[in-house]
LUMTI-827498 format. One record per atom (N, C-alpha, C, O, CB): residue in one letter; y, z, x. Coordinates in steps of 0.05 Angstrom, whole numbers, padded with zeros to 5 digits, always signed. Glycine has a CB too. Example, Ala and Ser with C-alpha at 12.3 -4.5 7.8 and 13.67 -1.06 7.14 Angstrom:
A-00114+00156+00264A-00090+00156+00246A-00066+00156+00264A-00066+00169+00285A-00089+00181+00226S-00045+00142+00257S-00021+00143+00273S+00001+00157+00258S+00023+00161+00268S-00012+00114+00282
END
This chain:
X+00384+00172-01127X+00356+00164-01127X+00352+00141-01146X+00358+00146-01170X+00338+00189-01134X+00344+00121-01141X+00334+00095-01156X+00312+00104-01174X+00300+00125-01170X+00322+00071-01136X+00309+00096-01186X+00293+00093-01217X+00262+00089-01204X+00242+00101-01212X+00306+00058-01241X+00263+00074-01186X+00224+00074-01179X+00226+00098-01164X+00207+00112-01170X+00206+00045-01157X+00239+00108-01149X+00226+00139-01141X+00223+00158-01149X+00209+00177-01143X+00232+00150-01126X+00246+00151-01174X+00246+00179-01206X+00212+00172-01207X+00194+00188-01199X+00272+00166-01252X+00208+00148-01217X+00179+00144-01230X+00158+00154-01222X+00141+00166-01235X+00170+00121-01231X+00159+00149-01190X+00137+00157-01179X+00142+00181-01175X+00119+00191-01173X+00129+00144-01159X+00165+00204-01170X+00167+00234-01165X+00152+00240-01187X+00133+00255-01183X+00197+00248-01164X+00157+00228-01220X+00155+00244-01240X+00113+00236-01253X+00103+00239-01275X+00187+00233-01264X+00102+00228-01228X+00070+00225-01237X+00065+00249-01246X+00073+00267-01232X+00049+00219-01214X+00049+00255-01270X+00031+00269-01280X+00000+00258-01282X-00001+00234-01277X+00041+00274-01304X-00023+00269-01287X-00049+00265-01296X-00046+00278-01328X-00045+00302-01335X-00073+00281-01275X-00045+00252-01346X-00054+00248-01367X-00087+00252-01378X-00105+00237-01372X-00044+00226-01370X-00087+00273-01391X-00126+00267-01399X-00118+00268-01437X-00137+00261-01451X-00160+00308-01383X-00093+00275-01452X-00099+00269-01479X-00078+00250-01483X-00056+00251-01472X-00100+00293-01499X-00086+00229-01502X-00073+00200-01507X-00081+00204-01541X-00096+00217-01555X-00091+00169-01488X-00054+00180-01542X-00050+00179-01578X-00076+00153-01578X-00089+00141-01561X-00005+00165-01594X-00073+00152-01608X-00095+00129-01621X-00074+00108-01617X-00080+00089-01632X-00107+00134-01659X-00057+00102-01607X-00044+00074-01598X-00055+00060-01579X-00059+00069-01557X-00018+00076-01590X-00059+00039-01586X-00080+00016-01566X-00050+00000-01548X-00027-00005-01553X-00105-00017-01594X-00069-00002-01526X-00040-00022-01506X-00057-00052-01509X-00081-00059-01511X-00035-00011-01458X-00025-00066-01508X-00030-00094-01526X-00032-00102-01500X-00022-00092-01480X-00006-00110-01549X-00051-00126-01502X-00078-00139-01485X-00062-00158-01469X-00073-00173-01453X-00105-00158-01505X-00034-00157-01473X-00019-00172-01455X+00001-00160-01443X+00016-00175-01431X-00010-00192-01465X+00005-00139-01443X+00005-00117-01424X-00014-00101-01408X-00013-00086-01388X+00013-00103-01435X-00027-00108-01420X-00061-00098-01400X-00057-00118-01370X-00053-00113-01346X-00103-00112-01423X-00060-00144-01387X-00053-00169-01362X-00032-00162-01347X-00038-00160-01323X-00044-00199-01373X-00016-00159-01351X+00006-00155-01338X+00012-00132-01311X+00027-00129-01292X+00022-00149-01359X-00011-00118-01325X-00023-00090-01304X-00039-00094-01283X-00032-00087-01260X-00040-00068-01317X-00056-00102-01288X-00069-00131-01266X-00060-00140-01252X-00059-00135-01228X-00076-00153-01272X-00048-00163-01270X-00031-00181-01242X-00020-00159-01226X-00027-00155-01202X+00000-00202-01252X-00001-00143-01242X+00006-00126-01214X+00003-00109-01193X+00015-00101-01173X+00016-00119-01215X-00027-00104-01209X-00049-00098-01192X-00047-00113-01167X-00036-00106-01146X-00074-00102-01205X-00058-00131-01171X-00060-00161-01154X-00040-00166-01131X-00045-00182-01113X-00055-00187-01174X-00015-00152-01132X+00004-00155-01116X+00012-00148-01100X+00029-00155-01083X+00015-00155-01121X-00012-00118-01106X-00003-00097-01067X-00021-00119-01048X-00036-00139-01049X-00024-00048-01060X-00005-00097-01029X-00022-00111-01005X-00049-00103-01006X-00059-00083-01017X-00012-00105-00974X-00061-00125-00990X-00084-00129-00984X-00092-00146-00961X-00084-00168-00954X-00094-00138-01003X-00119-00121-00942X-00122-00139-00918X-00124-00165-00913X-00135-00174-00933X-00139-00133-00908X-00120-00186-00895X-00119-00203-00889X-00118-00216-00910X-00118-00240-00903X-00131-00207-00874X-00117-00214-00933X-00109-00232-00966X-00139-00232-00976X-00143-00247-00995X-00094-00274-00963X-00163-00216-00965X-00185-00223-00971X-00197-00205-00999X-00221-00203-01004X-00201-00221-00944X-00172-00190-01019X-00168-00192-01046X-00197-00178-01051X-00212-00188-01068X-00162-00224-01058X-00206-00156-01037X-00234-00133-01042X-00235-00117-01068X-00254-00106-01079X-00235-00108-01017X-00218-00119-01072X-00226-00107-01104X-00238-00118-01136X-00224-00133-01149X-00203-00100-01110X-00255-00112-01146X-00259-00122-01174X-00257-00095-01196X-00262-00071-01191X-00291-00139-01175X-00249-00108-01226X-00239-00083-01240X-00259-00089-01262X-00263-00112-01270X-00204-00080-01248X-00272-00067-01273X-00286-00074-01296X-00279-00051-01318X-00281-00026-01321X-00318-00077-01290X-00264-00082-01338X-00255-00050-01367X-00286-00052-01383X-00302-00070-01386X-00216-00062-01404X-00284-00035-01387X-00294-00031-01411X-00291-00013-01433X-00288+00011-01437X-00311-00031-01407X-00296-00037-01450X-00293-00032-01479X-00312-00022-01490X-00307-00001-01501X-00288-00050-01494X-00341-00033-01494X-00367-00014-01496X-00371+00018-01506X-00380+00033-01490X-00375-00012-01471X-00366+00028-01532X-00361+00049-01540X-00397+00062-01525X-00394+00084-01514X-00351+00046-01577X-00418+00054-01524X-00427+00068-01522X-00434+00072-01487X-00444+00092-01477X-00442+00066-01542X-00427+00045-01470X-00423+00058-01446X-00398+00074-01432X-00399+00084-01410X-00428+00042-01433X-00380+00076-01446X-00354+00090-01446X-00369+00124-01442X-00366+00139-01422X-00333+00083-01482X-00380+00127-01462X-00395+00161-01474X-00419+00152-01449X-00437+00167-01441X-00412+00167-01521X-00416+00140-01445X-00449+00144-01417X-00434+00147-01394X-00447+00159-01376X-00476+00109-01409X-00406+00139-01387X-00390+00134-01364X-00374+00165-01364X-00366+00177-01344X-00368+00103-01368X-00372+00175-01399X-00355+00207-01389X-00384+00225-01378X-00381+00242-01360X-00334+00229-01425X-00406+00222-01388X-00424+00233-01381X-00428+00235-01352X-00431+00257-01343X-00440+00225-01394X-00428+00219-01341X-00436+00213-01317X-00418+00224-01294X-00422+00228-01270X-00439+00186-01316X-00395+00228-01312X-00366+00228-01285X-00367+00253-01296X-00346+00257-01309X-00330+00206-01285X-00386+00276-01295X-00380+00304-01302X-00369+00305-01328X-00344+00304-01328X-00362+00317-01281X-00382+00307-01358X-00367+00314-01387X-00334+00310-01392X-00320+00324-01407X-00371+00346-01390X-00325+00282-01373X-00305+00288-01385X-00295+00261-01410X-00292+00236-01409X-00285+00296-01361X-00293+00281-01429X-00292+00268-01452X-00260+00241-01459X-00259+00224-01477X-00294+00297-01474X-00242+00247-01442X-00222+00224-01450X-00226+00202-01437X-00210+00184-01443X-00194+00229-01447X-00246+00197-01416X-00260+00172-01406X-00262+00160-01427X-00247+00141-01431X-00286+00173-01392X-00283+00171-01450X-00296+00152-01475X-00270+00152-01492X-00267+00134-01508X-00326+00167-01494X-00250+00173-01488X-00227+00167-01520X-00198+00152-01508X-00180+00141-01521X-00214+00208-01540X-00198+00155-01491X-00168+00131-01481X-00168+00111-01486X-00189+00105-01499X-00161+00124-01455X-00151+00093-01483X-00138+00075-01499X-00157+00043-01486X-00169+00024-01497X-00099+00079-01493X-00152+00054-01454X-00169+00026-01436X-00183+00043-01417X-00171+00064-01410X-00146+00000-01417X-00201+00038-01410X-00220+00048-01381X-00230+00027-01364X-00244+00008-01371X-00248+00062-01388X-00219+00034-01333X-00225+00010-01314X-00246+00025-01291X-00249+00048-01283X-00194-00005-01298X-00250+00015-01290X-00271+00016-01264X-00262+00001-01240X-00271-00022-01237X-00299+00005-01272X-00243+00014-01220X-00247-00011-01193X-00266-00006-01168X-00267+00015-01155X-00218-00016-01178X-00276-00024-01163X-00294-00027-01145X-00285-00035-01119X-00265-00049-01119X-00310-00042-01154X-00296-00030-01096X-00297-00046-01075X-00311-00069-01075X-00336-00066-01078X-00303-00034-01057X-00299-00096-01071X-00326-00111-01066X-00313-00138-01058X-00297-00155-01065X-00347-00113-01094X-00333-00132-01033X-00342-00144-01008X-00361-00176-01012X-00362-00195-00996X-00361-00120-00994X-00372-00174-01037X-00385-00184-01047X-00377-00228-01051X-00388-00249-01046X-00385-00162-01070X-00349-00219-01064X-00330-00244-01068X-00332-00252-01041X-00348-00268-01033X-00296-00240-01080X-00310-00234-01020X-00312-00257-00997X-00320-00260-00982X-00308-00275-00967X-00300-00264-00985X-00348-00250-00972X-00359-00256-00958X-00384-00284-00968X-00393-00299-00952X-00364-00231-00950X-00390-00284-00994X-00402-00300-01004X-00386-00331-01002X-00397-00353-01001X-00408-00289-01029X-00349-00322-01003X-00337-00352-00994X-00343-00363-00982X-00354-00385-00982X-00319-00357-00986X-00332-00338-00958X-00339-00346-00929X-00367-00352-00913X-00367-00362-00891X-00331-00326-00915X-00391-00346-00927X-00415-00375-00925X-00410-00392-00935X-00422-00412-00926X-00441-00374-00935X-00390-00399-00961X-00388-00435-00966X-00385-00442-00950X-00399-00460-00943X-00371-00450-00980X-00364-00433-00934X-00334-00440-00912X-00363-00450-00890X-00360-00461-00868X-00303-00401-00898X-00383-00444-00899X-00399-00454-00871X-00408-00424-00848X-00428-00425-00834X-00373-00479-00851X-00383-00395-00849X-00387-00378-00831X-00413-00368-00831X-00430-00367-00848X-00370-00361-00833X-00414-00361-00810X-00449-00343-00808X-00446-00313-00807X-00450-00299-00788X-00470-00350-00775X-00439-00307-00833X-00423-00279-00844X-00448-00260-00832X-00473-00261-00830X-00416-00276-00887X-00425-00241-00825X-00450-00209-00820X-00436-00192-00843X-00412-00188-00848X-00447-00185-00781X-00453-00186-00854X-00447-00168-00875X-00454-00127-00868X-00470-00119-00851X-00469-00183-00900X-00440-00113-00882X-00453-00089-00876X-00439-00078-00858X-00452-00060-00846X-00480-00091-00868X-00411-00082-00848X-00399-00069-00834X-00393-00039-00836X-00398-00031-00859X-00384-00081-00834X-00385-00021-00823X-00365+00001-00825X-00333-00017-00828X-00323-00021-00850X-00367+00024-00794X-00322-00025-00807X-00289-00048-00828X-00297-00058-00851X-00280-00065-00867X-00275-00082-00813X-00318-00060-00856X-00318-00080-00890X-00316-00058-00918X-00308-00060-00941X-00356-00103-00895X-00328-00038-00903X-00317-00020-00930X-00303-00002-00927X-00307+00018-00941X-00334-00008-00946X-00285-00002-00911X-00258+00010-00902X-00241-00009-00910X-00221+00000-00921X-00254+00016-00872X-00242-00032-00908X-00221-00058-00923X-00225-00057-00948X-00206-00054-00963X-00226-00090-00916X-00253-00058-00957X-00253-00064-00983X-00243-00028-00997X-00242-00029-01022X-00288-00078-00991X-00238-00009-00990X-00233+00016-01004X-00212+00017-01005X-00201+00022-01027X-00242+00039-00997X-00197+00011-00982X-00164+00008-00976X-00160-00016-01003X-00144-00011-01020X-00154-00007-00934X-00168-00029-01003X-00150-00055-01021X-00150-00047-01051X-00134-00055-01068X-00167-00089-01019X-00172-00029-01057X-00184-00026-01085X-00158+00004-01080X-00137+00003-01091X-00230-00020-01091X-00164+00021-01066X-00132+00041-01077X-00108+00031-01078X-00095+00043-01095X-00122+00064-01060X-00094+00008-01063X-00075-00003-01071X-00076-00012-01090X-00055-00006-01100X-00068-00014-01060X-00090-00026-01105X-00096-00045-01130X-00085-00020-01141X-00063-00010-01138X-00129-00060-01141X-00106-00012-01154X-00100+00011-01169X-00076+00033-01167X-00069+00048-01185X-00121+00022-01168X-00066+00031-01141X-00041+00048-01146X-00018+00029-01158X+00001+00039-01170X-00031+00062-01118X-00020+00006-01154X+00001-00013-01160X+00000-00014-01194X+00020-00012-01208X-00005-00046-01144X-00032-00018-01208X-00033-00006-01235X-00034+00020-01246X-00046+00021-01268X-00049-00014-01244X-00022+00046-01234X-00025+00065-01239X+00013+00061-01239X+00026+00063-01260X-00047+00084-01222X+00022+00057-01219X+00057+00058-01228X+00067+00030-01249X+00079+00034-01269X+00079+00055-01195X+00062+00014-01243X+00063-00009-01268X+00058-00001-01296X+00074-00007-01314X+00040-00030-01264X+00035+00013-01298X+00030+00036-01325X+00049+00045-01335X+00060+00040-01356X+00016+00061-01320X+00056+00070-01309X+00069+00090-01324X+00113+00082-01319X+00132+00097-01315X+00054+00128-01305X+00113+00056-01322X+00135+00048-01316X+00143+00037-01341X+00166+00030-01348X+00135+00033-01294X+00109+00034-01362X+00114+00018-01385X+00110+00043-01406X+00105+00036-01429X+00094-00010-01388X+00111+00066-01400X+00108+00084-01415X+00081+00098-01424X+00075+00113-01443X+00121+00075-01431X+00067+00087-01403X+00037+00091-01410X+00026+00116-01386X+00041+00120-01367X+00019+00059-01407X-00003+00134-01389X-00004+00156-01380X-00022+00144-01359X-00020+00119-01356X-00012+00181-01398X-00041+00158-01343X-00054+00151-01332X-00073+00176-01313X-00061+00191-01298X-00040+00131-01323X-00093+00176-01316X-00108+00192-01296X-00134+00174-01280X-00147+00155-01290X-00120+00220-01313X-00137+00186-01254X-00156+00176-01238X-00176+00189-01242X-00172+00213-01243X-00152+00175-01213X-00205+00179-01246X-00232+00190-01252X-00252+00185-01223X-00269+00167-01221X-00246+00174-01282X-00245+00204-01203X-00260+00206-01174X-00292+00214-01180X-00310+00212-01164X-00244+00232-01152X-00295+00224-01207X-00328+00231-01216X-00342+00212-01219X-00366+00215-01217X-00333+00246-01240X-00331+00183-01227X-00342+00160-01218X-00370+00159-01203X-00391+00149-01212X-00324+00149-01204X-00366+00171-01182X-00376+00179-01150X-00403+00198-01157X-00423+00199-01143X-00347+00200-01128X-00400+00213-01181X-00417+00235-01171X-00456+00223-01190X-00478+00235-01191X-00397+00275-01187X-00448+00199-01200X-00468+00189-01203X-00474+00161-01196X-00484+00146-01213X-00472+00193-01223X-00468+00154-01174X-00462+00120-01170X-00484+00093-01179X-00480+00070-01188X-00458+00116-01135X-00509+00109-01170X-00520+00095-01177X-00529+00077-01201X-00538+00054-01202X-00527+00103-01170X-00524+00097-01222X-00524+00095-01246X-00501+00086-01262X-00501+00070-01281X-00530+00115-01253X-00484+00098-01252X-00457+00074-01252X-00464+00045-01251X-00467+00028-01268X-00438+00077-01223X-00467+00046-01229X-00472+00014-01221X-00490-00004-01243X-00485-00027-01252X-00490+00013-01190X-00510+00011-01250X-00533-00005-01265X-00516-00006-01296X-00522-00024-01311X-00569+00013-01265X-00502+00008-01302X-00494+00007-01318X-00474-00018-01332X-00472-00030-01353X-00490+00026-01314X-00457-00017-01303X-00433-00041-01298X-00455-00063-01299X-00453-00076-01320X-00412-00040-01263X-00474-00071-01283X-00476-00098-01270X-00477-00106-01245X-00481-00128-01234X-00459-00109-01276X-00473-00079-01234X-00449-00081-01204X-00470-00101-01177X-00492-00090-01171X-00439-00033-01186X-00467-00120-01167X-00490-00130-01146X-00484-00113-01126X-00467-00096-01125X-00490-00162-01135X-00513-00124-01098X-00499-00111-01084X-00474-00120-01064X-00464-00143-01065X-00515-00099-01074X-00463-00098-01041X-00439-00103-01030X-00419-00113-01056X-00411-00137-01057X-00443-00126-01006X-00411-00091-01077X-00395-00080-01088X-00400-00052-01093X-00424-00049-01089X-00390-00092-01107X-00389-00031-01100X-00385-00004-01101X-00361+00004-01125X-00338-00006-01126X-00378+00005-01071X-00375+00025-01143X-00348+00039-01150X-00330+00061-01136X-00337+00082-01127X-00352+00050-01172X-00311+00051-01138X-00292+00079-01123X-00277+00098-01139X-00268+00119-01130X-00269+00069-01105X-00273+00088-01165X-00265+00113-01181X-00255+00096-01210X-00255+00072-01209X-00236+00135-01164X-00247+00109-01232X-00249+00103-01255X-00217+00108-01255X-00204+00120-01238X-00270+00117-01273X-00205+00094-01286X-00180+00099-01296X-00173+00100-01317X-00167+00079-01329X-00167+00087-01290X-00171+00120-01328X-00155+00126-01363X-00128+00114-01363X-00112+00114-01344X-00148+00164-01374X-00124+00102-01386X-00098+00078-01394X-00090+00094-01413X-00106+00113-01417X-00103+00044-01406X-00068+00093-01428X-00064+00107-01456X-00032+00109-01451X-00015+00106-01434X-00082+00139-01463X-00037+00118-01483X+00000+00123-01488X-00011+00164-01484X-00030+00177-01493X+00022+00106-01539X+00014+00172-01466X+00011+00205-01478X+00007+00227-01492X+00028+00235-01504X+00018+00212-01479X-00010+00238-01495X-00010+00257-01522X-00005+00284-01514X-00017+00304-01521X-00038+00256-01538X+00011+00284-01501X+00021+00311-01473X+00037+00303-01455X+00039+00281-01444X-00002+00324-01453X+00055+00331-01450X+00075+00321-01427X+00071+00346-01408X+00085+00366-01405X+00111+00316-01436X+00049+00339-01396X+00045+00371-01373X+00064+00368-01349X+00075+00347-01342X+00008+00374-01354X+00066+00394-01339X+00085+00399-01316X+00079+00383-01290X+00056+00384-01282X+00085+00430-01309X+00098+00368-01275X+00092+00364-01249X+00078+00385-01236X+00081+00409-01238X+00114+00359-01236X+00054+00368-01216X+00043+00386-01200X+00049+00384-01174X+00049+00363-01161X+00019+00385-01201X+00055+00410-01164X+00078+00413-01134X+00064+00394-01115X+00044+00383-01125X+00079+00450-01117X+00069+00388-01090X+00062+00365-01079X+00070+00392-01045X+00089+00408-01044X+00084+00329-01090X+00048+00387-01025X+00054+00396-00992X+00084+00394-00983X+00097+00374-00988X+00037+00376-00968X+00094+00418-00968X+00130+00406-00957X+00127+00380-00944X+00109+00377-00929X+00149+00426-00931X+00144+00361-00949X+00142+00348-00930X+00136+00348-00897X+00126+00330-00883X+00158+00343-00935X+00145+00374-00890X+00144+00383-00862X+00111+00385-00853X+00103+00386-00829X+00160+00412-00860X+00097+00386-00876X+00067+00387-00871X+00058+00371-00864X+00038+00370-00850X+00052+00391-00885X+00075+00347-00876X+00053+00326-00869X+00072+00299-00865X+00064+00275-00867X+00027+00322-00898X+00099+00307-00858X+00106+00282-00835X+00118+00294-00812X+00131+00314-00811X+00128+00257-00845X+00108+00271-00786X+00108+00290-00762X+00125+00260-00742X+00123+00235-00744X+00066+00305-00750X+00140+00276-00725X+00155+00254-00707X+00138+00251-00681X+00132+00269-00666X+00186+00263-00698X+00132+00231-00680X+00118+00208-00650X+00083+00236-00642X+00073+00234-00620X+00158+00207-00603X+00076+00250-00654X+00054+00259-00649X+00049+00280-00663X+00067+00294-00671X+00052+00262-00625X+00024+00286-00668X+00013+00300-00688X+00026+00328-00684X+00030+00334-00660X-00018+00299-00688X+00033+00351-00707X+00038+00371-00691X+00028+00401-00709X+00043+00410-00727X+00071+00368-00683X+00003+00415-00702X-00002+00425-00722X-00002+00464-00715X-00020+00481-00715X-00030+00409-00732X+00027+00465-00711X+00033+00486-00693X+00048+00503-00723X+00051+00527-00728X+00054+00475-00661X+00055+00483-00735X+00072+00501-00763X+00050+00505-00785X+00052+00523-00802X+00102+00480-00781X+00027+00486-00784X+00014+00484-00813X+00009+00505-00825X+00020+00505-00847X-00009+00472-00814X-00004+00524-00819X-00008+00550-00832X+00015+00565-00848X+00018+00569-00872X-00017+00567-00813X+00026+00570-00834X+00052+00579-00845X+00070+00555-00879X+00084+00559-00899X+00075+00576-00811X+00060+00539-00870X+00070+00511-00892X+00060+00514-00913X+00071+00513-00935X+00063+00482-00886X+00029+00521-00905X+00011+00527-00920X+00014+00547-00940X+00023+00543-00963X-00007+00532-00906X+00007+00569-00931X+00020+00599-00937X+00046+00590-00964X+00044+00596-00988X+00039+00616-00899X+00062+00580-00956X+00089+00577-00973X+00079+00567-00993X+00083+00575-01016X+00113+00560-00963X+00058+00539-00982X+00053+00516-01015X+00039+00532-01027X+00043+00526-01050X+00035+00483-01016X+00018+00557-01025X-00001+00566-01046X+00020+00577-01048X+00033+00557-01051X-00031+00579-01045X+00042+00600-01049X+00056+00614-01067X+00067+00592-01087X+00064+00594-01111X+00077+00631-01053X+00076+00576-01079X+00086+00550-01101X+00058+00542-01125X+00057+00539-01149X+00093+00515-01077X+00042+00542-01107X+00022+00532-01126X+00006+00559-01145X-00011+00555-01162X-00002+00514-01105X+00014+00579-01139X+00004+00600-01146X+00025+00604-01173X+00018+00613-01195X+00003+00621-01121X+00042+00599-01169X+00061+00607-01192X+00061+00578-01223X+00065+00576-01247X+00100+00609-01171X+00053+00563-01201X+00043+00534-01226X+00020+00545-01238X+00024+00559-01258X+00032+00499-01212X-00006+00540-01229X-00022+00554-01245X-00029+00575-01262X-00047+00575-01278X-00030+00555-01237X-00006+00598-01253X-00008+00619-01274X+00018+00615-01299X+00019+00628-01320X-00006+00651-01257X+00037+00596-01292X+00053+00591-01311X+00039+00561-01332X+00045+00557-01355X+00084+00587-01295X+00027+00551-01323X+00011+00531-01331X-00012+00540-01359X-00017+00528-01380X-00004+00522-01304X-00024+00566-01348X-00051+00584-01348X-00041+00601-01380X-00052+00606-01401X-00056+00610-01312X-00016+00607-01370X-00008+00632-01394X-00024+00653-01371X-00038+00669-01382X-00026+00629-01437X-00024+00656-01347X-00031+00672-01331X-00061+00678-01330X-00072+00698-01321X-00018+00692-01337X-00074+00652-01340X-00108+00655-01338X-00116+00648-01313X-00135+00660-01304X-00126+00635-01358X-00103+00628-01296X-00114+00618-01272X-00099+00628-01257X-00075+00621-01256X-00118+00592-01268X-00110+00650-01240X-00099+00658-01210X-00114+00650-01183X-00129+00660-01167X-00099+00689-01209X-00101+00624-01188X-00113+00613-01160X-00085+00606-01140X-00062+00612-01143X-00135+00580-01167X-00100+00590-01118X-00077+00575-01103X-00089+00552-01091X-00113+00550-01097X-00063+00593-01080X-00078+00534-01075X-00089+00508-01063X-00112+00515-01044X-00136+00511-01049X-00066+00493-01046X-00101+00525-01024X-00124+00536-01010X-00155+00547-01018X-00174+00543-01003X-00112+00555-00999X-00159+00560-01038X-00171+00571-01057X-00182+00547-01082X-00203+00551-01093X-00150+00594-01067X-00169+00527-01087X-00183+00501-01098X-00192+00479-01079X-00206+00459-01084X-00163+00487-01117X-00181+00488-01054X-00200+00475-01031X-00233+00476-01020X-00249+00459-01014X-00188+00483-01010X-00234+00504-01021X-00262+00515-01022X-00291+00501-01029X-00310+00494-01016X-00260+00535-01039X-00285+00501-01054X-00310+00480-01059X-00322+00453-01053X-00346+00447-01049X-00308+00476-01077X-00293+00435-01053X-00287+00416-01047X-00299+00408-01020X-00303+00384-01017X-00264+00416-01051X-00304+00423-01003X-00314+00429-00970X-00337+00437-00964X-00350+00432-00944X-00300+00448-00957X-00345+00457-00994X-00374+00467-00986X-00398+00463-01004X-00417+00476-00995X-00373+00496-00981X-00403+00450-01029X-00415+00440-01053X-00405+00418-01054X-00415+00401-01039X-00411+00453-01077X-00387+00411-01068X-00380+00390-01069X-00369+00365-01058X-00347+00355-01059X-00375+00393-01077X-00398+00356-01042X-00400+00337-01021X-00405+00305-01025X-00399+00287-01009X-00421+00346-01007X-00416+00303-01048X-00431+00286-01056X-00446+00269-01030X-00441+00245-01024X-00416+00271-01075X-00463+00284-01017X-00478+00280-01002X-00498+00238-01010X-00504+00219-00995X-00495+00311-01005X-00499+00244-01034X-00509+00216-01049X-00498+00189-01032X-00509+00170-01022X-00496+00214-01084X-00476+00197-01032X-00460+00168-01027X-00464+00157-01004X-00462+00132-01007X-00431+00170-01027X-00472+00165-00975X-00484+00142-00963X-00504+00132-00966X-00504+00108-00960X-00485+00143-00945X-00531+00144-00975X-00551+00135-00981X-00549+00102-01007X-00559+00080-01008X-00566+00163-00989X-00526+00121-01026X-00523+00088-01044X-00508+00071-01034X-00510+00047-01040X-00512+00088-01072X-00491+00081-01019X-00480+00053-01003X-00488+00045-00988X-00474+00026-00983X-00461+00051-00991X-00511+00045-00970X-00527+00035-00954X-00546+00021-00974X-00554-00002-00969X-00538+00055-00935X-00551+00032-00992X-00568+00013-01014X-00551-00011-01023X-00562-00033-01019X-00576+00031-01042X-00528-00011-01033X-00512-00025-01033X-00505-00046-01013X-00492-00066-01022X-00499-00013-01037X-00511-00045-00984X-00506-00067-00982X-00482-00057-00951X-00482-00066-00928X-00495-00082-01015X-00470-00041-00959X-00453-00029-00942X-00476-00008-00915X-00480+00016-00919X-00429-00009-00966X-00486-00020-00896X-00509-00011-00878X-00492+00007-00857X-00504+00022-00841X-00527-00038-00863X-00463+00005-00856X-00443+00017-00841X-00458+00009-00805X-00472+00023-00791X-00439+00057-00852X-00449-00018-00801X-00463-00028-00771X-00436-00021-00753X-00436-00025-00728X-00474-00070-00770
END
């Protein structure tokens, strides 16, 4: 096995980091390589906003549900979708842009997770931790006013930078058999796949727990399906700019 698939097998979610700051030219460097996944037609939908701002940092853990290593990590990014850059080109260019698509923020979401996955392994290749903040989402609007954000841009989720202050256990991942399938969908085994991964996942959590959490996947699915909807989000993305035509 090559060294980038060690890397990427061995992802964790980092939430405690040392008081070591990452030097500002390595930050760049995370970027650029940000910058380097693909992206639809080259039309480059993503924008990233760090901030440094100690006291919107503590307004940004607030917002993304109390969680407090938003405000204490080392760097915090914000990437956005936004639609915003090229379509505003593309009226220089003379086009008679329609804005407000359903493809425009399906391009622009697709480009902003590559970005960010490309700086999430670039990170942790330089020895640095990293977790994704999807709570971003659960106050957007306020997000936004906070950033700056115009409209036709959007946040799609937040990112803790840092050196490690913990080395938690890999978290088990679906058999492969679940979820790659030859020339057509086939969902004649899933249950059974299923069944297997919560015993796997059942035995992480209570060895994780010291035996406090007896859960399983299936069972951390639940909510996720029936509360926690964030129902919000088309209404602000339609405010935004994104009218889904």
């Amino acid at each position: 096995m090559n060294q980038v698939i060690e890397l990427l097998k061995n992802h964790r979610s980092i939430r405690k980091f040392s008081d070591r700051p990452i030097a500002p030219e390595l930050l760049r460097s995370l970027i650029e390589a940000g910058q380097c996944a693909a992206t639809s037609s080259h039309v480059q939908a993503c924008s990233v906003i760090r901030v440094t701002d100690p006291g919107k940092r503590k307004k940004l853990a607030e917002l993304a549900g109390g969680q407090d290593y938003v405000a204490s990590c080392a760097e915090f990014l914000v990437f956005c979708a936004d639609m915003k850059r090229p379509t505003d080109a593309a009226e220089r260019a003379g086009a008679d842009v329609t804005r407000g698509m359903t493809e425009q923020l399906l391009v622009a979401t697709v480009d902003t997770g590559l970005m960010a996955q490309n700086v999430a392994i670039a990170a942790e290749s330089a020895g640095l931790g990293i977790c994704y903040i999807g709570g971003i989402r659960n106050n957007p609007t306020e997000v936004s006013q906070l950033l700056g954000l115009p409209t036709h841009v959007y946040p799609v989720f937040g990112m803790c930078l840092g050196y490690p202050a913990q080395n938690p256990e890999i978290k088990p991942r679906l058999p492969v058999e679940a979820v790659l399938y030859e020339n057509e969908y086939d969902a004649s085994r899933q249950q059974a796949l299923v069944q297997q991964f919560d015993e796997a996942m059942n035995e992480y959590y209570l060895a994780r727990t010291g035996g406090k959490k007896d859960t399983d996947w299936t069972r951390q699915l639940a909510p996720l399906f029936s509360h926690k909807l964030r129902p919000h989000m088309r209404e602000f993305l339609k405010k935004q700019g994104f009218e889904l035509k």
